[in-house]
N, C-alpha and C positions, 0 to 999 in steps of 0.2 A: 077926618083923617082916613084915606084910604089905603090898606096895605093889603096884597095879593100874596095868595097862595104860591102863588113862583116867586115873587120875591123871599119870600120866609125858606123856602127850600133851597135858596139861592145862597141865602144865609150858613143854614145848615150846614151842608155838604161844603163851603169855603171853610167853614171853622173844623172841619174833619179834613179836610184835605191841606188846606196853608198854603196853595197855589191856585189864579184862577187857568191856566191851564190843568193841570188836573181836574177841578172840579170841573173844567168845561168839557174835559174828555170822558169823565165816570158820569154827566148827565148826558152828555151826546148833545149839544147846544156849542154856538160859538161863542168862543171868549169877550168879546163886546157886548154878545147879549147879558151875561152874566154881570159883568163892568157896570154898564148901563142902570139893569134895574137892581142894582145895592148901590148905586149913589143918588137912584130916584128914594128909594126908600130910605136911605141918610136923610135925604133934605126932607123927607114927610116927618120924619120924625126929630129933624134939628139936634141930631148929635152924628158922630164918626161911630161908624161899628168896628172898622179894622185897621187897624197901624199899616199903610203899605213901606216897604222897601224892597231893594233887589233879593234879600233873602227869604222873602215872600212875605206871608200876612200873619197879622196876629188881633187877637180880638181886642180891642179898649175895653176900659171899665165898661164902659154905658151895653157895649159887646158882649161883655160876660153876663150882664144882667138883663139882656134881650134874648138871649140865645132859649135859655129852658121855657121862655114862651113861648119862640119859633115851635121847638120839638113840639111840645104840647098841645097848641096849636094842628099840626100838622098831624100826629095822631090820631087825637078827636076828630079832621077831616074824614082820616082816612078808618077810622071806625064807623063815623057816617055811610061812607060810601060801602062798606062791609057790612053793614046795616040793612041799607038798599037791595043791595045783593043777596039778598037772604031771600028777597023773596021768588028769586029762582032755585031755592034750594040748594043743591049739591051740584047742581050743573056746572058752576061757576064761582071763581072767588080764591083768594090767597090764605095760605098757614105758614107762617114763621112761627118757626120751633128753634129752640136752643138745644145743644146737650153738649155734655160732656165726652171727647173723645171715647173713652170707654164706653160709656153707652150710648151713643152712636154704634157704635160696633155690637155692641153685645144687644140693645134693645130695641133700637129705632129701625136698624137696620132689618130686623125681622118683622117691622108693621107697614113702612111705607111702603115697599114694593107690592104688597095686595091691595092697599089703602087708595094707590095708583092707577091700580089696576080696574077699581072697581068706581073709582072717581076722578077720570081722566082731564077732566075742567079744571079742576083744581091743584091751581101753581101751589107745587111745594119749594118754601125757602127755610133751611138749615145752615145754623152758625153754632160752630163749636167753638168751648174753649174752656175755662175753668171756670165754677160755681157760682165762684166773686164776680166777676167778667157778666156771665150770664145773668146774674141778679141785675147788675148795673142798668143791662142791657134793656131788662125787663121793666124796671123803674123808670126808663128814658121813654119806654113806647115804642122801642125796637122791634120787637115780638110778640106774639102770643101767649104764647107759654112755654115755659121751658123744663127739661130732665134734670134735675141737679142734685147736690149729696145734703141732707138738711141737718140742721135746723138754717133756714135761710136766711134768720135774725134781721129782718127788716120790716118798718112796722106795717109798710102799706102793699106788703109781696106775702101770698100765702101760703104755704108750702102742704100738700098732701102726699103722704106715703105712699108707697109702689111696695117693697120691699125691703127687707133686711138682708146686706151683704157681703157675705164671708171673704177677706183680705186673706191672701198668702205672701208668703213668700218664694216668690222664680227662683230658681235655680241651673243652671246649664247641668247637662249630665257630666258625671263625676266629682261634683261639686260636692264636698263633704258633707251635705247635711241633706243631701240629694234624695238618701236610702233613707232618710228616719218620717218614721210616721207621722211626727207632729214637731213644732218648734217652741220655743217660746222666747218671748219680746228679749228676753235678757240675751239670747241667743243672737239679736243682731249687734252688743257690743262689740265693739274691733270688728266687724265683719263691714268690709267695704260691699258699700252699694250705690247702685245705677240710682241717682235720683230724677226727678221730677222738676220741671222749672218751680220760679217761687208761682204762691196764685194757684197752685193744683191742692186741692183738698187731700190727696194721698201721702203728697207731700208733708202737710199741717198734722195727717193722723200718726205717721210713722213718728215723723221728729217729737210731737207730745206724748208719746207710749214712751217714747223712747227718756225723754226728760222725765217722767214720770217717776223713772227707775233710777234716777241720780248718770245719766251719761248721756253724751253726745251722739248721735250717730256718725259713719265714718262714712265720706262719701266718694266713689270712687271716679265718676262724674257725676255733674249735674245740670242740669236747665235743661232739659230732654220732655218731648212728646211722650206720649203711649208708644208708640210707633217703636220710636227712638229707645225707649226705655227696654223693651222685647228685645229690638235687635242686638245692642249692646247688651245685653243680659245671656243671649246667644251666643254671643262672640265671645263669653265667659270673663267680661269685663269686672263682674260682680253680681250680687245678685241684687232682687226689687222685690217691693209691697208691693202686691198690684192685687186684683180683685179677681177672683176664682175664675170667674166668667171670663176673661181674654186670656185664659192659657186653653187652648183647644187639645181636648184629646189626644192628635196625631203631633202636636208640638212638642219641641226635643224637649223647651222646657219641663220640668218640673214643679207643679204646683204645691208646695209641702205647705197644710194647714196650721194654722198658731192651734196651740193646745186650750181644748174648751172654747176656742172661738172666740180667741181672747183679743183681734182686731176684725172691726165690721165697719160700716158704715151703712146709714140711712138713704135710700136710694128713694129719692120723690117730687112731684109735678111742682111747680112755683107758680102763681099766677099773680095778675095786680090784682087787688080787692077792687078797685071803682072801676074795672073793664068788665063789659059783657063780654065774654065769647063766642064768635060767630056758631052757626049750627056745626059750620065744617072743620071748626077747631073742635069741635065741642067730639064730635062723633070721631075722628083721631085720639083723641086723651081717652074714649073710650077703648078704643083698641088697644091703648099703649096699655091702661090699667089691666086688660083682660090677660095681653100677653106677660105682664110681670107678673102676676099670679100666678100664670103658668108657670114662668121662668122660677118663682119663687118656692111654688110646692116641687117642683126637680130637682132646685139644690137642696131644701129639706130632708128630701126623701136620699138623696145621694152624700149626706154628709157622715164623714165618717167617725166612727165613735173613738174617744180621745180619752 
């Protein structure tokens, strides 16, 4: 039996997308070729991979139980070929990184642009989105490695610390609780706040602090970005947990810290345990560890006593 590396990708990328015009538009191939070789590789393998009809495709049994050897498959390819490549060093070669909105902004965002600069061969790809999302992503062979809030709770994903990181509560100015030094968790009863879609880790921390104390929190929207979460929080919709680090200095917001630092969260690298890391991922996670140090003795040193 012979099955080719583009047929398996061919696979892939239909069962991400559910049409072979998309998939034929996100590889840049024409739709026949794609047609063609998944019905060559049906008949090598003597089952159907995809239900067609006009509403597009969907995977069969035999489908769902081919599919995670396609990816895997295709990984290890392409770790091979990352491999290879090593031995021109840093000249050349790809890093997909994962993070989390917020740190994209507050972390990544402060190492790639020198990182870049200093290793211009080397394609960088970033995919943000929640914790959850990026473990997944990192389990399938998506990625590298990714920034995420831990513990990462999966057995074959490893998570090392960066830092520990102080949550507040936004506030718009005039917002009553705008002027006080410090807050506490009880203080967000009855207080409508800008939430987080489901799937964000700030999300999971607010709402459990908040059961913790026997109440619900009140939410005045929710299913919001980072982005989203600031703006509306600006526009004095309510206010949000968010993490010290994306309220900037000259921001209207107000960062008012929980009393004794009484919400944080674990800020740290994920990787798969059975992946090497190329040298050029390897010397990025060094940067990223160097600059959360730093980031991390500043908020130390800048937190105020409660």
């Amino acid at each position: 039996m012979e099955v080719q590396l583009q047929q398996l990708r061919y696979v892939v990328t239909l069962s991400e997308e559910g049409q072979f015009v998309r998939a034929a538009a996100r590889l840049h191939v024409a739709q026949p070729s794609i047609s063609t070789a998944v019905r060559g590789l049906e008949q090598e393998l003597g089952v159907v991979l995809f239900d067609r009809s006009r509403n597009g495709l969907s995977l069969t049994a035999a489908g769902e139980a081919f599919l995670p050897w396609a990816r895997q498959a295709l990984a290890d390819c392409s770790a091979g070929v990352a491999a290879v490549q090593e031995l021109t060093g840093l000249q050349r070669g790809r890093v997909t990184v994962g993070a989390t909105p917020s740190l994209t902004t507050s972390l990544l965002a402060t190492v790639l642009p020198a990182f870049r600069r200093d290793h211009p061969g080397i394609e960088l790809d970033v995919f943000e989105g929640g914790s959850g999302v990026l473990v997944d992503r990192l389990e399938r062979g998506l990625m590298d490695f990714a920034l995420v809030i831990l513990p990462v709770g999966r057995s074959g994903v490893e998570g090392r610390l960066l830092q520990r990181e102080q949550l507040v509560l936004a506030v718009p100015p005039g917002h009553p609780l705008a002027d006080r030094p410090s807050v506490q968790v009880g203080d967000l009863r009855g207080l409508p706040l800008v939430m987080f879609r489901d799937g964000y880790d700030l999300r999971e921390t607010t709402v459990t602090a908040c059961r913790r104390l026997g109440f619900e929190p009140a939410f005045a929207v929710e299913g919001l970005e980072m982005d989203g979460v600031l703006a509306m929080t600006r526009a004095g919709l309510g206010a949000a947990v968010v993490p010290a680090s994306v309220v900037a200095p000259r921001d209207p917001l107000r960062g008012v810290p929980f009393h004794g630092g009484a919400l944080d969260r674990l800020v740290g690298l994920a990787f798969r345990r059975d992946r090497t890391l190329s040298t050029a991922a390897t010397t990025l996670i060094g940067r990223i560890e160097g600059a959360g140090r730093i980031q991390g003795s500043a908020k130390r040193g800048a937190r105020p006593s409660t």
